[in-house]
C-alpha positions as CSV (number, residue, x, y, z in Angstrom):
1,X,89.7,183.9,104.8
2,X,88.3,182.7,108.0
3,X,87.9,178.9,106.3
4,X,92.0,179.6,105.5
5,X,93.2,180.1,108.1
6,X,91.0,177.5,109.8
7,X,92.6,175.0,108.2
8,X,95.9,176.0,107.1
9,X,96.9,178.6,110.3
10,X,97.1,182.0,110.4
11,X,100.4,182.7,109.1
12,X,103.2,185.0,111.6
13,X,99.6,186.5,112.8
14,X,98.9,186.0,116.6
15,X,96.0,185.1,117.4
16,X,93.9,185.2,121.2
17,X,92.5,182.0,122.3
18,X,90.7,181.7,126.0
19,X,91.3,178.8,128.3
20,X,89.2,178.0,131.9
21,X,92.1,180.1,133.6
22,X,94.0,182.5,131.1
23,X,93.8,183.6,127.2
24,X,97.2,183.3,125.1
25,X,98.0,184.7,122.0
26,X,100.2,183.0,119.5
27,X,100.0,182.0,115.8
28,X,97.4,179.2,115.0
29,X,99.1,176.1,113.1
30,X,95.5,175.4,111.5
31,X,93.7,171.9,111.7
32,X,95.3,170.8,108.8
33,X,98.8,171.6,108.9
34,X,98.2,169.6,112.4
35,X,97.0,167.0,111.1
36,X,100.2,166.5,108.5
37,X,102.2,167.3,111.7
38,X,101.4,164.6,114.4
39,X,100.4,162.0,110.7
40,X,104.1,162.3,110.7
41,X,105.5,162.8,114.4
42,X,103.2,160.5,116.2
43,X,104.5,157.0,117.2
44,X,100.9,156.0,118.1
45,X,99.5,154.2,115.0
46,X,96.1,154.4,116.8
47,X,96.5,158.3,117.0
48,X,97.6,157.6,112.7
49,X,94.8,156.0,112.0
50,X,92.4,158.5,113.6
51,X,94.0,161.1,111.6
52,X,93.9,159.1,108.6
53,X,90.5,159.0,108.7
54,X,89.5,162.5,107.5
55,X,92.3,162.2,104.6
56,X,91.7,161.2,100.7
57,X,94.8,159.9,98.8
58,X,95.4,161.8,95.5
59,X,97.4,161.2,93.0
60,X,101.1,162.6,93.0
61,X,101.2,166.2,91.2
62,X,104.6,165.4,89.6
63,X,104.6,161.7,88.9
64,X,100.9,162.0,88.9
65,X,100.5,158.5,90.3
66,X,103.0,156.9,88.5
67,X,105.6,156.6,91.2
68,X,108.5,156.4,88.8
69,X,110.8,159.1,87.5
70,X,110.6,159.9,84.3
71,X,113.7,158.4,82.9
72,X,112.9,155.1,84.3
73,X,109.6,155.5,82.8
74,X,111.4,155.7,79.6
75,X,112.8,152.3,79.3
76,X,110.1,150.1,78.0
77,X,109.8,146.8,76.3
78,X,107.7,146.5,72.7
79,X,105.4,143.7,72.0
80,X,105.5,142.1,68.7
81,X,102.3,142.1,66.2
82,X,99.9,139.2,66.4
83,X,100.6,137.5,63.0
84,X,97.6,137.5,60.8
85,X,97.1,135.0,57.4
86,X,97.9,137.2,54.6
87,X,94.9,137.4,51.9
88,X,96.1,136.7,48.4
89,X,99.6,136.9,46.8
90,X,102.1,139.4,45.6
91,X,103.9,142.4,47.2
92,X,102.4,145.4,49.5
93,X,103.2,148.2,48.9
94,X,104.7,150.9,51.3
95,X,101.5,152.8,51.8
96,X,99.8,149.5,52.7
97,X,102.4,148.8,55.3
98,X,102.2,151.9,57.3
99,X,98.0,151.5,57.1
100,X,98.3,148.0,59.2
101,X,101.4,149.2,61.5
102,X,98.6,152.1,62.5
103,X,96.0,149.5,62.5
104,X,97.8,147.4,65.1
105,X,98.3,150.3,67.2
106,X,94.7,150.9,66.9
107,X,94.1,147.6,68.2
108,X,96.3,147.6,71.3
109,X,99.4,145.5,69.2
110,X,102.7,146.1,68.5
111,X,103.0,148.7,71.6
112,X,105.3,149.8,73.8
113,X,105.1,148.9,77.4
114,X,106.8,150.9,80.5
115,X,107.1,149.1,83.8
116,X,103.7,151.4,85.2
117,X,102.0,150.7,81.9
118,X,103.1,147.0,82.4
119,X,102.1,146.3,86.2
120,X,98.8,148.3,85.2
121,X,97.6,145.0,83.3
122,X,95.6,142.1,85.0
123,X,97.3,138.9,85.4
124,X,95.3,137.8,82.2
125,X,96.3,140.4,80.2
126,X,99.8,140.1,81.0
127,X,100.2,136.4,80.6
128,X,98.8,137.0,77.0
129,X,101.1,139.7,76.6
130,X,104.5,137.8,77.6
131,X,104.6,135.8,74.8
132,X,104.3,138.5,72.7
133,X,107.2,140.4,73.8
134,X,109.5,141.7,71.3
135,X,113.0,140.7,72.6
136,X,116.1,141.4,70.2
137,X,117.7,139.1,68.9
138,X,120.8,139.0,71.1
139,X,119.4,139.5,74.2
140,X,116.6,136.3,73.5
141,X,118.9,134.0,75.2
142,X,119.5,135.7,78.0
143,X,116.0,136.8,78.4
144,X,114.3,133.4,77.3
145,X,114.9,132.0,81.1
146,X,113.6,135.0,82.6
147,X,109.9,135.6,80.5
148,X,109.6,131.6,81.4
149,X,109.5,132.2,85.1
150,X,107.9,135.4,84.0
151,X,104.8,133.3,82.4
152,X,104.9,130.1,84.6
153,X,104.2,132.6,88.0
154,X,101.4,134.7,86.2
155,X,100.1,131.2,85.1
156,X,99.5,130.3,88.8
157,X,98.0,132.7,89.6
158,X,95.8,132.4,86.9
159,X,95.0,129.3,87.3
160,X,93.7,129.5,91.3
161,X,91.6,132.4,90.3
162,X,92.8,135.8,90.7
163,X,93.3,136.4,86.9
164,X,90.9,139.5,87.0
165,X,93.9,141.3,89.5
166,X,96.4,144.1,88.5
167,X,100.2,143.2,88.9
168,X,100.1,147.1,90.7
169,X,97.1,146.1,93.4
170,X,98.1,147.4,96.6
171,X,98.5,144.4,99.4
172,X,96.4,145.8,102.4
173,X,93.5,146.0,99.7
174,X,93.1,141.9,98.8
175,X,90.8,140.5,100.8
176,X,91.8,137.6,103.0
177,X,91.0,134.5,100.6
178,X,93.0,136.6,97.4
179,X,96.1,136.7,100.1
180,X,96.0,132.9,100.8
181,X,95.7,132.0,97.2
182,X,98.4,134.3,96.5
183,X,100.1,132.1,98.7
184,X,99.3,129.2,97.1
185,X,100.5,130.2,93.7
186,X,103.8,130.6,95.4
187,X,104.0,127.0,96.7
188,X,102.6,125.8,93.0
189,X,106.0,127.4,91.8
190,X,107.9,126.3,93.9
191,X,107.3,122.5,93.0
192,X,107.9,121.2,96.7
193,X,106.8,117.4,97.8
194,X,106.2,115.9,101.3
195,X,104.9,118.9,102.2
196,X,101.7,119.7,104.6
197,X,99.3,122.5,103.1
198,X,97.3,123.9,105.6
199,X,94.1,126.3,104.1
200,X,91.5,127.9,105.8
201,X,88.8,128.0,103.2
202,X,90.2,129.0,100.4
203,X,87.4,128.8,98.4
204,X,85.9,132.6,99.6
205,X,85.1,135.3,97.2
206,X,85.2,132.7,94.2
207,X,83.0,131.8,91.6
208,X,81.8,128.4,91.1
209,X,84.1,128.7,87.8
210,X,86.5,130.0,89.4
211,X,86.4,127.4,92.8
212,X,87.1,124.3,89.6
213,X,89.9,125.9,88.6
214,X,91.2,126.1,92.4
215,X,90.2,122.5,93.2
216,X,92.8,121.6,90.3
217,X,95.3,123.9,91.8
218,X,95.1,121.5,95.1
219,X,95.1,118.2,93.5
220,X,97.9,119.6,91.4
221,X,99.5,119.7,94.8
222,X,98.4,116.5,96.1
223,X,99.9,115.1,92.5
224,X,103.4,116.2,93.6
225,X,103.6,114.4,96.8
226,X,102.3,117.2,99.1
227,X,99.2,116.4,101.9
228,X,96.6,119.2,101.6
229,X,94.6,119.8,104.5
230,X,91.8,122.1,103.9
231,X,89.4,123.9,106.7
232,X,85.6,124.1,103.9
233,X,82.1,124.6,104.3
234,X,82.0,124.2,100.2
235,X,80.3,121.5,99.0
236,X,82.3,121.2,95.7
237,X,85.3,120.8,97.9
238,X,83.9,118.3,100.4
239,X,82.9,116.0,97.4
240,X,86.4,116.6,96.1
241,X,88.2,115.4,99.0
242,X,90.0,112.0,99.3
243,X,88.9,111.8,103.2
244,X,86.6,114.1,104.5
245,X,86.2,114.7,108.8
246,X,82.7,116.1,110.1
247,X,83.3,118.1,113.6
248,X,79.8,118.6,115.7
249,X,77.3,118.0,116.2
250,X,76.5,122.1,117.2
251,X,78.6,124.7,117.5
252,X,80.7,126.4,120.6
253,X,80.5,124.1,123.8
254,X,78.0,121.8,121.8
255,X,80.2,120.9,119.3
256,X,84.1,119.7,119.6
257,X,83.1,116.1,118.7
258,X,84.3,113.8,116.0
259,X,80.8,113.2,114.2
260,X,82.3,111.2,111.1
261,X,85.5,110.5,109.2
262,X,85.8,108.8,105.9
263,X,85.6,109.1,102.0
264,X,82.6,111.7,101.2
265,X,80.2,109.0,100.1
266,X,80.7,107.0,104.0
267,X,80.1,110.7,105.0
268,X,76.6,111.3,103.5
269,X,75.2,108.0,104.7
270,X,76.1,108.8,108.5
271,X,72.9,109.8,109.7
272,X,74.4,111.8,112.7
273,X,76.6,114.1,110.2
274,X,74.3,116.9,109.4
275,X,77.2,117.4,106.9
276,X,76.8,113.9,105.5
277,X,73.0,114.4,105.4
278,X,73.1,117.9,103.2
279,X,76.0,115.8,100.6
280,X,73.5,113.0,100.2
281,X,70.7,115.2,99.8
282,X,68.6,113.9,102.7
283,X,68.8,117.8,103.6
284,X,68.8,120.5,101.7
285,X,68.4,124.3,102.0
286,X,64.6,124.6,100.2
287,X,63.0,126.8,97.5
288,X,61.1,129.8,98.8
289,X,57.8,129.1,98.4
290,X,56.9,132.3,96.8
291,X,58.7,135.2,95.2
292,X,58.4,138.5,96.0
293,X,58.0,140.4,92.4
294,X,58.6,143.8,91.6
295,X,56.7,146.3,89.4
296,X,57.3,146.7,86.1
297,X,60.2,149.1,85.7
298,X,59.4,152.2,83.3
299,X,62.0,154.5,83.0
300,X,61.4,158.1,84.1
301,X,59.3,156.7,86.6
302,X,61.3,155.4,90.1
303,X,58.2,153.9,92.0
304,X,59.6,150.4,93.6
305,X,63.0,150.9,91.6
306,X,66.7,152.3,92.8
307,X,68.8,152.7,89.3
308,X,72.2,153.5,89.1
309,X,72.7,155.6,85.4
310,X,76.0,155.3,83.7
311,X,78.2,153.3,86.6
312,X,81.7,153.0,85.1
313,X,84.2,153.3,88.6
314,X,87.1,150.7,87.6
315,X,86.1,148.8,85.1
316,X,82.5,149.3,84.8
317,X,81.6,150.0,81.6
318,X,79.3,152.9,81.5
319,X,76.3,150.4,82.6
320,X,72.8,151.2,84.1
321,X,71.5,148.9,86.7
322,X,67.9,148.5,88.1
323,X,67.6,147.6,91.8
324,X,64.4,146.5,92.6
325,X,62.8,147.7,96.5
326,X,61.1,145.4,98.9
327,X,63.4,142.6,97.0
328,X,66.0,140.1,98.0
329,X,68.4,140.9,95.3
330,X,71.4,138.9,94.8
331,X,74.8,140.8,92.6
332,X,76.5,137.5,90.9
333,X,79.3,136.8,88.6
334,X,82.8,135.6,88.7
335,X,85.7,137.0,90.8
336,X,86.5,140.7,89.7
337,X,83.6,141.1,87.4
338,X,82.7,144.5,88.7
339,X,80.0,143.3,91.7
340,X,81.5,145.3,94.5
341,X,82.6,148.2,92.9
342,X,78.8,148.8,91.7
343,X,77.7,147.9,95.3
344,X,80.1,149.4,97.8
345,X,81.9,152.4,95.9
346,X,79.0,153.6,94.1
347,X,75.8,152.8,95.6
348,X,76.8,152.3,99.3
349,X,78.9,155.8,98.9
350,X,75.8,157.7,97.5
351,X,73.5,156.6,100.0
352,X,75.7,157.0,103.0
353,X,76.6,160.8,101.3
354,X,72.9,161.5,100.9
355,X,71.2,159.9,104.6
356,X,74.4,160.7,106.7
357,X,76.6,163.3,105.1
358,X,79.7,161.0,104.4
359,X,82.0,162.2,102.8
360,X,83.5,159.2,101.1
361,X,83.1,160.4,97.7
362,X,81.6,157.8,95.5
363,X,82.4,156.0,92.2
364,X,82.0,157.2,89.2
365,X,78.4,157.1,87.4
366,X,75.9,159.7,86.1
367,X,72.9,159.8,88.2
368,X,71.0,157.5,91.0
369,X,67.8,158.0,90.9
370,X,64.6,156.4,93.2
371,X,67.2,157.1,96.6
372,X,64.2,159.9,98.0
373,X,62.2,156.4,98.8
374,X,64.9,155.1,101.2
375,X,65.2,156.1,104.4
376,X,68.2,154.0,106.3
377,X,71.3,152.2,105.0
378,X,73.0,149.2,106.5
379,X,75.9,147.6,106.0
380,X,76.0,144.4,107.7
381,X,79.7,142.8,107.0
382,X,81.6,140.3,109.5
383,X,83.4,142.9,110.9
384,X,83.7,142.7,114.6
385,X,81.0,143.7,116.9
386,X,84.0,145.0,119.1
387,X,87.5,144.6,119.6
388,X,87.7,144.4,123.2
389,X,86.9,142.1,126.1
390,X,84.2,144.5,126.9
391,X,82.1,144.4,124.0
392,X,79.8,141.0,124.4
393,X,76.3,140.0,122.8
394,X,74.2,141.6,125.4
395,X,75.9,145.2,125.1
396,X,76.0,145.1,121.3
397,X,71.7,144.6,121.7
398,X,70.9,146.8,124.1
399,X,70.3,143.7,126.3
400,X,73.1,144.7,129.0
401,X,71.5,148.4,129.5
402,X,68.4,146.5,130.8
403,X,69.7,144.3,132.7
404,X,71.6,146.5,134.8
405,X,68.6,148.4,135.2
406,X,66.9,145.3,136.9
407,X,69.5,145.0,139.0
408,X,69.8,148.7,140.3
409,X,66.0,148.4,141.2
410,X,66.1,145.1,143.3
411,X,65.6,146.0,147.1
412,X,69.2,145.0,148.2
413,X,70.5,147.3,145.6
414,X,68.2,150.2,146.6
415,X,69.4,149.8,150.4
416,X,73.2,149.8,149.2
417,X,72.5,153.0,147.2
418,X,72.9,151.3,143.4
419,X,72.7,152.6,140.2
420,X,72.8,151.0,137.3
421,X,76.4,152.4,136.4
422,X,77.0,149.9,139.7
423,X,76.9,147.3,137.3
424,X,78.8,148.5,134.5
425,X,82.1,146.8,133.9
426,X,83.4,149.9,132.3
427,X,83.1,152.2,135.0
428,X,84.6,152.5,138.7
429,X,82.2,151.5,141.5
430,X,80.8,148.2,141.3
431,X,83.4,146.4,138.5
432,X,86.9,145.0,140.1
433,X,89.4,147.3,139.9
434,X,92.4,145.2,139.6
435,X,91.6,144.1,136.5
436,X,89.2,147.5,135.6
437,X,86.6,145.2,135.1
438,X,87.8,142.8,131.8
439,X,88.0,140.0,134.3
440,X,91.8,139.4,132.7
441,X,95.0,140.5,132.8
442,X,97.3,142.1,129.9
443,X,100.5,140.7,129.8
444,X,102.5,142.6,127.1
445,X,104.6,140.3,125.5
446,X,106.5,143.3,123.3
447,X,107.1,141.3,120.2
448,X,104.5,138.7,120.2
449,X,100.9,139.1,120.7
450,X,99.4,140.3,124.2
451,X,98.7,137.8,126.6
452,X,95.7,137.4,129.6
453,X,95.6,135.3,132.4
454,X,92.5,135.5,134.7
455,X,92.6,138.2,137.1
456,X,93.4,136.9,140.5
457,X,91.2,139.5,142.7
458,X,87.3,138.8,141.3
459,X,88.4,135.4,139.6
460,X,87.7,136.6,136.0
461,X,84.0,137.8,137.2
462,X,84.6,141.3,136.6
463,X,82.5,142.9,139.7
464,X,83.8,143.3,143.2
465,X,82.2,141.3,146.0
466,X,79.8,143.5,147.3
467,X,78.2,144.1,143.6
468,X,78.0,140.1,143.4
469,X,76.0,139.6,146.7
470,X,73.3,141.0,144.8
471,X,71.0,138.3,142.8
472,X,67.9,137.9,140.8
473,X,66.4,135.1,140.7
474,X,69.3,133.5,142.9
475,X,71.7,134.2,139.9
476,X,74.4,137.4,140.5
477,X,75.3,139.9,137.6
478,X,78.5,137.9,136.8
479,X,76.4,134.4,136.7
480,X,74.0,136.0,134.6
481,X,76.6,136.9,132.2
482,X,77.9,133.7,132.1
483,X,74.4,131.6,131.0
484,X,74.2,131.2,127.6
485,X,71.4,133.0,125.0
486,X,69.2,129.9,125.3
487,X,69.1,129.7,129.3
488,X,69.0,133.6,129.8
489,X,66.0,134.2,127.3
490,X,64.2,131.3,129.4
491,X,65.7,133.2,132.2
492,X,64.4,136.8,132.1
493,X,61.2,135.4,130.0
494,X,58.6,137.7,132.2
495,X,61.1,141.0,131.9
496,X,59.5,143.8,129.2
497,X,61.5,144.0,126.1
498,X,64.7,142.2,128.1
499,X,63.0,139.4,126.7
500,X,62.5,139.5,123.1
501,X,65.6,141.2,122.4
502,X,67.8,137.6,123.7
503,X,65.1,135.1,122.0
504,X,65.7,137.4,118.5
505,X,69.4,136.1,119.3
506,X,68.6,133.0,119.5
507,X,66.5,132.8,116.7
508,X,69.3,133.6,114.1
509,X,71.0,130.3,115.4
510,X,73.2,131.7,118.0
511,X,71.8,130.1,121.3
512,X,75.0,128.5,122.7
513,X,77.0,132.0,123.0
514,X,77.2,133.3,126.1
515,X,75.2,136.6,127.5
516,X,78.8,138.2,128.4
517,X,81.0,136.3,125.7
518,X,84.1,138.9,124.7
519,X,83.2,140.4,121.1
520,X,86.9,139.3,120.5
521,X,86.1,135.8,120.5
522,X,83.3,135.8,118.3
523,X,83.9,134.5,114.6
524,X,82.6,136.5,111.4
525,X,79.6,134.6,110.9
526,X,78.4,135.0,114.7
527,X,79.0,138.9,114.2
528,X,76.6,139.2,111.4
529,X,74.0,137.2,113.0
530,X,74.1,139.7,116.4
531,X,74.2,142.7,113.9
532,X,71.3,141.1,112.3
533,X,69.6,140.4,115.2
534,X,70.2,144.0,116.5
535,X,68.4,145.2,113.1
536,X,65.5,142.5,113.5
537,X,65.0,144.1,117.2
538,X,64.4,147.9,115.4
539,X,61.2,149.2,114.5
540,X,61.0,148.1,110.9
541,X,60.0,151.4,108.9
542,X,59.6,148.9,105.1
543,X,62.0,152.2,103.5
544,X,65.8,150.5,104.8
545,X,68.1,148.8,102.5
546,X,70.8,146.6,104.0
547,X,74.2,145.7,102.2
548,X,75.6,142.7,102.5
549,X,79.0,141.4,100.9
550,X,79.1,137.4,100.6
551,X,77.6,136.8,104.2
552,X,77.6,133.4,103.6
553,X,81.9,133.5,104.2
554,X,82.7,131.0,106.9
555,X,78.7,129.6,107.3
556,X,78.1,125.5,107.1
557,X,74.8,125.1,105.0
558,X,72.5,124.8,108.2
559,X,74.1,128.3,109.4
560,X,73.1,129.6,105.9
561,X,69.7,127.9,105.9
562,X,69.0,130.2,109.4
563,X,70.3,133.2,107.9
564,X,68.0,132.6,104.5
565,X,65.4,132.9,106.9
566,X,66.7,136.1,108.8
567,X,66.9,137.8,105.4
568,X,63.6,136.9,104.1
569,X,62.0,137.8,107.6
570,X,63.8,141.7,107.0
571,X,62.4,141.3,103.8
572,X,59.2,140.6,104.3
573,X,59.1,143.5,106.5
574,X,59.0,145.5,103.2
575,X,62.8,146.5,103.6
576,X,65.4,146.0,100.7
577,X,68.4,143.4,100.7
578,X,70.9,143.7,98.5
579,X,73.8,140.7,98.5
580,X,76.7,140.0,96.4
581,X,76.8,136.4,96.8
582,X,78.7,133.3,95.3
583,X,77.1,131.0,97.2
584,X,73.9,129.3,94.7
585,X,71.7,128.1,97.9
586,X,71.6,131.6,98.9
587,X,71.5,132.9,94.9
588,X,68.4,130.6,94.2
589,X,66.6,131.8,97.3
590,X,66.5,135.5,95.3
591,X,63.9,137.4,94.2
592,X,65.7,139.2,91.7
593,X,69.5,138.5,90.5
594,X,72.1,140.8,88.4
595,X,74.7,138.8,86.7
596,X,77.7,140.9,86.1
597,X,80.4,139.5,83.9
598,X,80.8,137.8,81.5
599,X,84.8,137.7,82.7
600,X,86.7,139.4,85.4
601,X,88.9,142.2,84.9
602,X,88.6,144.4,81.8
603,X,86.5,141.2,80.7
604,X,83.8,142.1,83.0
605,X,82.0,145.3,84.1
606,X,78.5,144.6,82.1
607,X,75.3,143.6,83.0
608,X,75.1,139.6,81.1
609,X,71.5,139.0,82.7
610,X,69.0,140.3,85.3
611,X,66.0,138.5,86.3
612,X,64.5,135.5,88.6
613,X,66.5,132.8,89.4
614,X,64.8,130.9,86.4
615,X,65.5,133.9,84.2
616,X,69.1,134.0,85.0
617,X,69.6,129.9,84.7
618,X,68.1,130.1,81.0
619,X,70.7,133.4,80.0
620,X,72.9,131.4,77.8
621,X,75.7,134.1,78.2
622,X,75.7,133.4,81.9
623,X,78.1,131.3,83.8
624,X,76.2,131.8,87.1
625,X,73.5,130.6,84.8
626,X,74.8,127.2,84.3
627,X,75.7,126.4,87.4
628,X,72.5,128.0,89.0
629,X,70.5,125.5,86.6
630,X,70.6,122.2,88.6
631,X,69.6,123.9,92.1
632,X,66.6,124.7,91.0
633,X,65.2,121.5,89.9
């Protein structure tokens, strides 16, 4: 009754609740009635989205998910038989009939098709299905333009990869490289020339397979007249390109300089294009010298193995899969072949349930079994570190907490009375209150995006000028913030732990950030390195696994050479990686890979091969497998 009324208010009965200075008694609305109440009153979408947050979608109880009444439900459209040669001569009879009319309905033919049951189909499906569409015959003329259009736009979209999608996937669920190509099957039908095609790699989440068939798509483009400009760290696409153009030579304020333009073969030869250098093959991301190689797995018995019994969420197919510990283990296959759902909704789901009481119920599968010998889950995604000015590489770290610390303990500090909160940006005392310590200036611009401008009173430094006549070293809080990871970790060499917290920054590549450099600013790829920095910095207990969804997104191959070498350095800490990866320098780097496939889709969801790279590249049923092949010769 309690848990009722806790949730869903105590009805027309009053009830006494105390405050600092009086009690009042009045019904109690209950924390989910609430909820429903500001979900729907609030105009803040940040107050929504809290809300949100302790809310699971279910389906509809009267249209039970199908969003449709039932008498549009009702109008469908009937696909015609797939002829079949007809053994021997003469007549069937009527009983023979009605046996293949039930045999074809047995084998998903000559059914009927609402508009839910329709849009439930993967692009795939559907374009096999249009053609088969029984139309009558008086309506074939007027419909004959319309399943045309109908085929040429699922075609498209076929043919740049995303053929493993259902027509009914929600928008806000693609991820950012199935929008853009979404996009691009647009422009393919609209058949426009003298047109300028910006893409920012568009090659992400795809499958070598998958990436040919999207290479076509542009030169399809190029064909009709168009120039396609295209933003790629691929090296499929780079070899593609009729004029390639190599920006360096580092990144941030090292880089901004026109290394090398030209056809991809002047490219590899230019000996100051690290680019050109990993095309020709002067450079190239190396074999690991030795595998790490897990037990033998014996079922009933988990030692050194994490399996997942029975994993069909989407369209798994009722497969169990063997995770070796104390591996890198790389989850391939083409686009849609069942890779994330086996990762993220079921693994990632049970382990976060079981270490830290989520409740994000997971996908559907039997059993895991071998969890009682892990201890901490990460997830380390490209996400931002922060979505504020405040948030910089030094807080995210730890690093910032120190620092201020030195500071508050310097003699001019102790004189003034200092603490280390002094030297916070985000509270009042030592940061500049005109700007509250961002060191810029919103300026709402209502319908476009917010705009800063450097705040006039500290100069975009952030602290007020009393805080910044204290120095160390000659250097004051906002100068240190301003040095980047290479100079500060020179900097505060001598200072405990302060230290070897910046050098683990800069050994995961990212040297040229600044100490105090806004999260907001920060690009995926330099987000997963501080996160994996962070994580190198912890105590390693050999019992974590970490999560990791193609990290490589957005990385040149020196950037993934330096985070090979973070991975196998948390690995060889006795810790478990787990990666769903596209990307083959990364995938022959593994110590153990699970090829998923063989399609996307309904295609997909089994296990095609598991083994060593060199297993894996001799699987004749794998696709990964043949591309995987010449890497590691």
């Amino acid at each position: 009754a309690f848990r009722d009324a806790l949730f869903y208010g105590s009805g027309g009965q009053a009830v006494a609740s105390k405050t600092k200075t009086k009690t009042v008694t009045k019904p109690f609305e209950g924390l989910a009635a609430q909820a429903e109440r500001l979900l729907k009153e609030s105009e803040s979408e940040f107050m929504k989205q809290n809300i949100r947050r302790f809310m699971n979608p279910s389906p509809c109880t009267a249209c039970h998910g199908r969003r449709l009444k039932p008498e549009i439900l009702g109008v469908t459209l009937a696909s015609e038989a797939e002829a079949k040669p007809e053994a021997g001569t003469g007549k069937k009879g009527r009983k023979e009939k009605e046996k293949e009319k039930d045999n074809e309905k047995e084998n998903g033919r000559g059914e009927e098709y609402s508009i839910d049951r329709f849009t439930a189909l993967t692009i795939t499906e559907a374009l096999a299905l249009v053609p088969r569409l029984d139309v009558e015959e008086k309506l074939r003329a007027a419909c004959a333009e319309v399943l045309r259009e109908l085929s040429s736009r699922l075609g498209f979209l076929a043919n740049v990869g995303l053929g493993y999608l259902t027509l009914d996937r929600q928008y806000g669920t693609l991820s950012g490289g199935e929008a853009q190509r979404i996009r691009l099957a647009t422009q393919l039908g609209s058949r426009l020339s003298g047109v300028l095609y910006v893409l920012d790699e568009p090659s992400i989440g795809l499958h070598q397979r998958d990436n040919d068939r999207l290479l076509d798509t542009l030169k399809e483009l190029r064909a009709l007249g168009n120039t396609v400009v295209v933003v790629e760290h691929d090296e499929d696409t780079m070899l593609a390109a009729d004029w390639l153009i190599d920006l360096g030579p580092g990144a941030g304020p090292r880089g901004g300089s026109l290394i090398a333009s030209g056809r991809p073969a002047d490219v590899a030869k230019q000996r100051d294009s690290v680019t050109g250098r990993f095309l020709s093959g002067a450079m190239r991301i190396p074999l690991p010298k030795h595998r790490i190689t897990p037990p033998p797995f014996k079922p009933g018995n988990e030692n050194g193995w994490i399996t997942v019994q029975g994993a069909a969420e989407n369209n798994l197919r009722g497969v169990d899969v063997n995770f070796p510990l104390g591996c890198l283990v790389c989850v391939t296959g083409v686009s849609g072949s069942g890779k994330s759902t086996l990762v993220d909704d079921i693994l990632r789901r049970e382990l976060f349930r079981r270490l830290y009481h989520s409740k994000e119920p997971p996908g559907k599968h039997t059993a895991i079994t071998g969890l009682s010998q892990i201890d901490k889950a990460v997830v380390i995604d490209q996400s931002p570190i922060g979505r504020n000015p405040r948030s910089n590489p030094a807080t995210y770290v730890g690093a910032f907490t120190l620092i201020r610390d030195l500071f508050s303990q310097l003699p001019s500090s102790k004189v003034r009375g200092y603490t280390p909160g002094t030297f916070s940006f985000n509270t009042a005392g030592g940061r500049c209150e005109m700007c509250e310590g961002d060191g810029l200036i919103r300026i709402d611009m209502h319908f476009l995006s917010d705009a800063y401008v450097t705040c006039d009173a500290c100069g975009g430094k952030r602290y007020n000028r009393e805080v910044l006549e204290v120095t160390f070293k000659g250097r004051n809080i906002a100068e240190v913030l301003d040095m980047s990871l290479d100079e500060s970790s020179d900097f505060f060499r001598s200072v405990p732990g302060l230290g070897d917290r910046l050098r683990m920054l800069c050994s995961v590549g990212l040297g040229y950030l600044k100490l105090g450099q806004a999260a907001n600013t920060l690009s995926g790829g330099e987000a997963q390195r501080i996160k994996l920095s962070a994580e190198l910095a912890k105590r390693a207990t050999g019992h974590a696994i970490y999560l990791l969804d193609e990290p490589t997104t957005g990385l040149h191959f020196q950037d993934i050479d330096t985070l090979l070498r973070v991975l196998q350095g948390l690995r060889d800490g006795g810790n478990t990686l787990i990666v769903i990866e596209h990307n083959l320098d990364v995938i022959k780097c593994a110590d153990w890979i699970i090829d998923m496939g063989p399609e996307g889709g309904t295609g997909g969801g089994q296990i095609v091969a598991e083994g060593p790279p060199e297993v894996i590249a001799a699987a004749p049923a794998s696709l990964t497998g043949r591309y995987l092949k010449a890497k590691l010769k």
